[in-house]
C-alpha positions in Angstrom: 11.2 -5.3 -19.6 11.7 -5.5 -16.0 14.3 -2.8 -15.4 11.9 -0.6 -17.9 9.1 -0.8 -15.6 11.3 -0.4 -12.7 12.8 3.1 -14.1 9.1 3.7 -14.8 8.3 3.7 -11.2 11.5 4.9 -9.7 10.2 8.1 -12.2 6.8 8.1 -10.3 7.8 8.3 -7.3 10.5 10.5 -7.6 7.7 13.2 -8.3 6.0 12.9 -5.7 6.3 15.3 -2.4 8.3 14.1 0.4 5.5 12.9 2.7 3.6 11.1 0.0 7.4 9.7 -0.5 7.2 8.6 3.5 3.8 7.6 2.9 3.9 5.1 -0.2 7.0 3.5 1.8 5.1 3.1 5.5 2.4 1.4 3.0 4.4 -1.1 1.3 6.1 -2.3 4.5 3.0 -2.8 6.2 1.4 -4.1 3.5 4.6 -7.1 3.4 3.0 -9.2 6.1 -0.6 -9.4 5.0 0.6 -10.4 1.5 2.8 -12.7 2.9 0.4 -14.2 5.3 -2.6 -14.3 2.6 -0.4 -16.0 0.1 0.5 -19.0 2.4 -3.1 -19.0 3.9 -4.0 -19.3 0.1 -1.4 -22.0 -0.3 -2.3 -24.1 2.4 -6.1 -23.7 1.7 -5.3 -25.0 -1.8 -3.3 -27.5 -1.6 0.1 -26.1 -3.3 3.3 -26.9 -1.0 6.1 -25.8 -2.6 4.2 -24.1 -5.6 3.8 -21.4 -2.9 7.0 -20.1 -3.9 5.9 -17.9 -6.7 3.4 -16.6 -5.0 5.8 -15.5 -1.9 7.8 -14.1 -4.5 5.4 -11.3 -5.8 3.8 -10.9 -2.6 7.0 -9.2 -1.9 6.9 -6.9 -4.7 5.7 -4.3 -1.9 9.0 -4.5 -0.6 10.9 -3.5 -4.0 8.2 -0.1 -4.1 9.6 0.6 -0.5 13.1 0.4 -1.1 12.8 2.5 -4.1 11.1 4.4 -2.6 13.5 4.9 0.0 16.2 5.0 -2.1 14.2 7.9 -3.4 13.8 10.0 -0.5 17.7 9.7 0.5 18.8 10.6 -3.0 16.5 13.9 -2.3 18.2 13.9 1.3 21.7 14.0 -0.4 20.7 16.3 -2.4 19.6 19.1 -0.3 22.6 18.5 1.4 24.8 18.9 -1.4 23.7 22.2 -2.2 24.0 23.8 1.6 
């Protein structure tokens, strides 16, 4: 189920135009340490300690959109290079 929705949104982005490409990844990294911050505020201000955890976990699914979608814009990088 994972990996679908993974290919699902390595397709998505994929499609889109080299700077939205730039854009979506300068947006998830930046987003990485408000998430991470507002997670262990929310932690602390609740009481969880190590429940945390969890939380950290999918406040870094940001970083998995980056990668792909850096992955994504060297794949196209390659690419264009391949066919000069």
């Amino acid at each position: 189920m994972i990996r679908t929705h993974l290919q699902h949104l390595h397709h998505a982005i994929d499609e889109q135009t080299l700077p939205i490409r730039a854009g979506i990844t300068l947006a998830a990294v930046a987003s990485l340490p408000l998430f991470g911050n507002t997670v262990r505020a929310l932690g602390a201000w609740l009481g969880l300690g190590r429940l945390v955890l969890p939380l950290l976990i999918l406040a870094h699914v940001p970083a998995v959109v980056g990668v792909i979608a850096i992955w994504s814009i060297g794949c196209d990088l390659c690419r264009t290079e391949d066919a000069t």
